[in-house]
C-alpha positions as CSV (number, residue, x, y, z in Angstrom):
1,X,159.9,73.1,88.1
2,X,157.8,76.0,88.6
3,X,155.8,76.4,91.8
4,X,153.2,78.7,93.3
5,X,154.3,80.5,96.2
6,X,151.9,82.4,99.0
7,X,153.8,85.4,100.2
8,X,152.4,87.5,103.2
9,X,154.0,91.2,103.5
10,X,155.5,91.8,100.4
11,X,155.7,95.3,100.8
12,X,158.9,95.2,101.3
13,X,161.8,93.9,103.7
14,X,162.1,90.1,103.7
15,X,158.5,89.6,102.0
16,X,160.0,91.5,98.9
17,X,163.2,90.0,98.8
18,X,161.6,86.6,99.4
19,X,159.5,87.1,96.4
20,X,162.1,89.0,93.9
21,X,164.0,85.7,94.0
22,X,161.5,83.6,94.3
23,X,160.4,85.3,90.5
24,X,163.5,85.6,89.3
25,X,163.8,81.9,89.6
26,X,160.5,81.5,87.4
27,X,158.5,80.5,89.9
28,X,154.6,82.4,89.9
29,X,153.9,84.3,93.2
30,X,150.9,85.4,95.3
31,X,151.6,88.8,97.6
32,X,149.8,90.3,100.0
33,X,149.8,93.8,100.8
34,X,148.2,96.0,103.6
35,X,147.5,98.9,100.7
36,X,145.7,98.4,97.5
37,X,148.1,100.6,95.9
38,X,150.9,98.3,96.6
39,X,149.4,95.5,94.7
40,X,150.3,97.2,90.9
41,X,154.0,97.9,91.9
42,X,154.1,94.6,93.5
43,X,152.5,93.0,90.1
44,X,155.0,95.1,88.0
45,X,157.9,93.4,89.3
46,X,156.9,90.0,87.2
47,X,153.9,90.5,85.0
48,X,151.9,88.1,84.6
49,X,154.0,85.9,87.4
50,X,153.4,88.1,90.2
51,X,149.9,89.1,91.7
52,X,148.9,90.9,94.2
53,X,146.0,91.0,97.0
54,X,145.1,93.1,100.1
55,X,144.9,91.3,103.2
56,X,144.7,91.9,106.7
57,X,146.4,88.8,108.4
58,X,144.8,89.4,111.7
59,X,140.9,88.6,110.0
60,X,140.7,85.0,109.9
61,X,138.1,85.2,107.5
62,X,140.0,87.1,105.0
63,X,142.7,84.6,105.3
64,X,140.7,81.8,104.1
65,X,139.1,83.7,101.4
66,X,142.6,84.8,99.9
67,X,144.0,81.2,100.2
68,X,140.5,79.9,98.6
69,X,141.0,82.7,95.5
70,X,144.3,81.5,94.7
71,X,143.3,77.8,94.6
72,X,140.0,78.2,92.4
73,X,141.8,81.1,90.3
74,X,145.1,81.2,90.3
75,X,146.3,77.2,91.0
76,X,147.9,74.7,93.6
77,X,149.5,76.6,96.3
78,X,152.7,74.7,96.3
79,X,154.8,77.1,99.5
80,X,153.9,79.3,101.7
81,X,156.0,81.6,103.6
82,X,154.0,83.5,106.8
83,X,155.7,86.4,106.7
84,X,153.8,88.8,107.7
85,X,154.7,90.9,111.0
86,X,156.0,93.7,113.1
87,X,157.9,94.1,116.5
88,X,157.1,96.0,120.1
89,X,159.9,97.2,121.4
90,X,159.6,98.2,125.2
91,X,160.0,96.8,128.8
92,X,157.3,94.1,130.2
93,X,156.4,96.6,132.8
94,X,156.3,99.4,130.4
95,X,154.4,98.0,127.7
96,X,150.5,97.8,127.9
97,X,148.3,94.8,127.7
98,X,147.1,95.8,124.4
99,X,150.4,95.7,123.2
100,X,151.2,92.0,123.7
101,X,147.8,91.4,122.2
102,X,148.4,92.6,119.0
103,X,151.8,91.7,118.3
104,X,150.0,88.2,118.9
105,X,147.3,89.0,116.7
106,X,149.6,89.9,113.9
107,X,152.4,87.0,114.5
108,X,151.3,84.5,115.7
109,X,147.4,84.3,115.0
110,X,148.0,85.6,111.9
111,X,150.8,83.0,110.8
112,X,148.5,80.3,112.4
113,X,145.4,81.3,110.6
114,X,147.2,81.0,107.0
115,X,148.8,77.8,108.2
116,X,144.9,76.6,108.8
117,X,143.8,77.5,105.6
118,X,146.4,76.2,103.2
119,X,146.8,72.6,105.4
120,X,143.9,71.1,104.0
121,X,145.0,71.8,100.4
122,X,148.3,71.0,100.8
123,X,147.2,67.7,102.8
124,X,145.3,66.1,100.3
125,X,147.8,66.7,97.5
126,X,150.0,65.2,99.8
127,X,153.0,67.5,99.6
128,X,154.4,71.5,99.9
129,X,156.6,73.5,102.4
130,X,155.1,76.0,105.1
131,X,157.7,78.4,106.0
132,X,157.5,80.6,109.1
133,X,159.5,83.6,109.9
134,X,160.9,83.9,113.2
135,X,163.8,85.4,115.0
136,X,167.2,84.9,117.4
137,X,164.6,86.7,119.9
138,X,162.4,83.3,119.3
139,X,165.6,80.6,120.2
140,X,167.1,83.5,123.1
141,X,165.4,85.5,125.2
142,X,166.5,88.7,124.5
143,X,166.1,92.1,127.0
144,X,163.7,95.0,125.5
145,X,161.8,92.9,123.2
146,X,160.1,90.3,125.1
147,X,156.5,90.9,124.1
148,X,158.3,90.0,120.1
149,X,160.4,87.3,121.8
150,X,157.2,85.6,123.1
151,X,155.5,85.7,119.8
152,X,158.6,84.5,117.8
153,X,159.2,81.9,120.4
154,X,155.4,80.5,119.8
155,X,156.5,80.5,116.3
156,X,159.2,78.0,117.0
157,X,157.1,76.1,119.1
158,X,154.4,75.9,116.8
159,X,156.3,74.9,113.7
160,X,158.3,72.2,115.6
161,X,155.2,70.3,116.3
162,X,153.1,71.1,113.0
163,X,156.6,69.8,111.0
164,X,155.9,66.1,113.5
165,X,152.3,66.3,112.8
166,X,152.1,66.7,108.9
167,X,155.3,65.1,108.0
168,X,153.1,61.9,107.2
169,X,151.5,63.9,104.3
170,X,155.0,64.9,102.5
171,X,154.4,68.5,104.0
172,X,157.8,70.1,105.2
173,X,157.9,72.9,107.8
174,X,160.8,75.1,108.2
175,X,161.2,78.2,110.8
176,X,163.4,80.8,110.2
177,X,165.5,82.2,112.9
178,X,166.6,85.6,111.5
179,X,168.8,87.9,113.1
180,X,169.5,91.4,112.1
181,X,168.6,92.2,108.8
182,X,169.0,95.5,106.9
183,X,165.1,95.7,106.6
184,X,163.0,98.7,107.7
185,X,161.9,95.9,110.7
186,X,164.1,98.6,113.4
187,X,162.1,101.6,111.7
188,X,158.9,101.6,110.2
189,X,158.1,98.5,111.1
190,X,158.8,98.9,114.7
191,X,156.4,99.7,117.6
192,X,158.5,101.9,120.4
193,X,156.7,101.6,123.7
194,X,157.2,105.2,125.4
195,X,159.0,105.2,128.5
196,X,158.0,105.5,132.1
197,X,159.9,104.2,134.2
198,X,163.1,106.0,135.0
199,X,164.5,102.5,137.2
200,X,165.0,100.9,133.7
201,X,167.0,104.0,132.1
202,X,170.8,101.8,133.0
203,X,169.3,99.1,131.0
204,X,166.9,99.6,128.2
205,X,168.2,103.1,127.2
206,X,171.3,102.0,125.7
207,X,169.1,99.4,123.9
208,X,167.1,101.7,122.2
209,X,170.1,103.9,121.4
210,X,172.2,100.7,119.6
211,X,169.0,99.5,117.5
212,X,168.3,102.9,116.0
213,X,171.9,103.7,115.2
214,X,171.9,100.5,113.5
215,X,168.7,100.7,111.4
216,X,169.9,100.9,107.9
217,X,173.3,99.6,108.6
218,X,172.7,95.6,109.8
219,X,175.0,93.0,109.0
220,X,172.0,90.9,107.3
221,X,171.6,91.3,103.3
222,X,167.8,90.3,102.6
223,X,168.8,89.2,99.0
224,X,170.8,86.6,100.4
225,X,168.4,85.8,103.0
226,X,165.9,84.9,99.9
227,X,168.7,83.0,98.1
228,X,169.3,80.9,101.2
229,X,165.4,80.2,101.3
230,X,165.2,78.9,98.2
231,X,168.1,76.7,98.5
232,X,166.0,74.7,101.7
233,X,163.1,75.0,99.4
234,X,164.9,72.9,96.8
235,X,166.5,70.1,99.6
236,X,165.3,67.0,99.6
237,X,165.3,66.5,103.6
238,X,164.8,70.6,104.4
239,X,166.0,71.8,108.2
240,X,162.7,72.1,110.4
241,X,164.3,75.4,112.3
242,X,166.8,77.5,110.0
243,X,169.2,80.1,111.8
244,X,170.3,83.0,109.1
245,X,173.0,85.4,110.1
246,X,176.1,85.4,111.7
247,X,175.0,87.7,115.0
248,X,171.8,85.3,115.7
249,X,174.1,82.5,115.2
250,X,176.3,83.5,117.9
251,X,173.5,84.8,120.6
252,X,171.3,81.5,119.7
253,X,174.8,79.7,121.2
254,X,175.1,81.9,123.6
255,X,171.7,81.9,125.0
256,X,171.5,77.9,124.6
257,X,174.6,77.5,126.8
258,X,173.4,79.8,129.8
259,X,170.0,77.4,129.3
260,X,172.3,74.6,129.5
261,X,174.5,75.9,132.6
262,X,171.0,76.5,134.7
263,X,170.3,72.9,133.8
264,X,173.2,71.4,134.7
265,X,173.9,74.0,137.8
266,X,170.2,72.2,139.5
267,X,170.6,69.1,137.6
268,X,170.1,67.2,141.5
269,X,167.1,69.5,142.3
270,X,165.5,68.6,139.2
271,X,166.1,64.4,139.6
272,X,164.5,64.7,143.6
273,X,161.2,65.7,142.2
274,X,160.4,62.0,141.1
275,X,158.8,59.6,143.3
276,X,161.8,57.5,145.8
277,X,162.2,54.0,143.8
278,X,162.4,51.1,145.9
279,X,166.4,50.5,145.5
């Protein structure tokens, strides 16, 4: 059955992929694009199927407008996927104040603010799928990224309770966890703080070094990332949080266990903290 899809950041990387297969498998698909000359190249990849629209996902406004367009013109939104976003790279005490804002601004206010405006269409039809994009940065903390990290892990909190809140309406959430994938996220898409602070050269440095000799070469394949997508699209009881690729597998596991070894560790300190019962 053919469905409507709402796609942020089709420009490329995961947003293009996303929508290739989600048109390839005849479904009709509504881009958004940060140029207006992206939109005809972004059109010409289904005719017809695929259409494209400008939009700025930090203007709340615009949001609404674009969701009510496709509605009125277009038809039902049946999935969106918030995909939409970029990543700071840089050291809490390196990066500025501004910079935490607007990676907020763009991931999570931005993914929020389409979530608000398709939930009361999707409400009253009583069904669809919101799909989030997050990261292994957003299930483990990860060093060098934390202003992304905090962003992604919002994500993960945010979906977990919408998924609780709407699942009464037939709405499904999912979150995707996404590890490395060979996107131009590490390049283009990436904001490098500049550094300041020699004490942090032992650790951040080498960082820096290892993500931009692996731009271009990660493990992740964004075609298969899309095929997996549609495959929890199509499940009857779809995962609320999704982990895709093998390296955020393993540092999800490994982050979860060192959460698990503090808990454990001060497991007595945490019990103390209630008030003494009377036995």
């Amino acid at each position: 059955m053919s469905k409507i899809f709402l796609i942020t950041g089709v420009g490329g990387g995961l947003g293009r992929a996303f929508a290739q297969e989600a048109l390839a498998a005849g479904h009709r698909v509504v881009g958004t694009v940060r140029k207006p000359d992206q939109i005809r190249e972004f059109e010409a990849l289904a005719p017809g199927r695929a259409t494209g629209m400008e939009l700025d996902v930090t203007d709340e406004h615009a949001v609404q407008t674009v969701v009510d367009r496709i509605e009125r013109g277009i038809g039902p939104i049946d999935v969106l996927i918030s995909n939409a976003g970029y990543g700071v790279e840089g050291t809490v005490e390196e990066s500025s104040m501004d910079d935490l804002r607007r990676q907020f601004d763009v991931n999570v206010y931005g993914t929020v603010a389409a979530i608000r405006a398709v939930l009361p269409y999707l409400r009253r039809r009583r069904g669809g799928h919101i799909v989030t994009l997050s990261s292994m940065a957003g299930l483990t903390a990860l060093p060098g990224i934390a202003f992304y990290g905090a962003s992604k892990f919002a994500i993960e909190g945010i979906s977990a309770s919408l998924a609780q809140e709407v699942a009464q309406f037939g709405i499904h959430v999912t979150s995707l966890a996404l590890g490395s994938f060979r996107t131009d996220w590490a390049g283009r898409s990436m904001v490098r703080v500049p550094r300041t602070i020699p004490d942090y050269d032992a650790v951040f440095e080498p960082i820096r070094a290892a993500r931009k000799a692996k731009d271009g070469n990660q493990t992740g394949d964004p075609a298969r990332a899309a095929k997996a997508l549609l495959t929890v699209l199509d499940a009857e009881d779809p995962p609320v949080h999704l982990v895709l690729g093998s390296d955020a597998l393993r540092l999800i596991e490994q982050g979860r266990q060192r959460l698990q070894d503090d808990i454990d560790a001060w497991a007595h300190l945490t019990a103390s903290t209630d008030f003494p019962t009377d036995h």
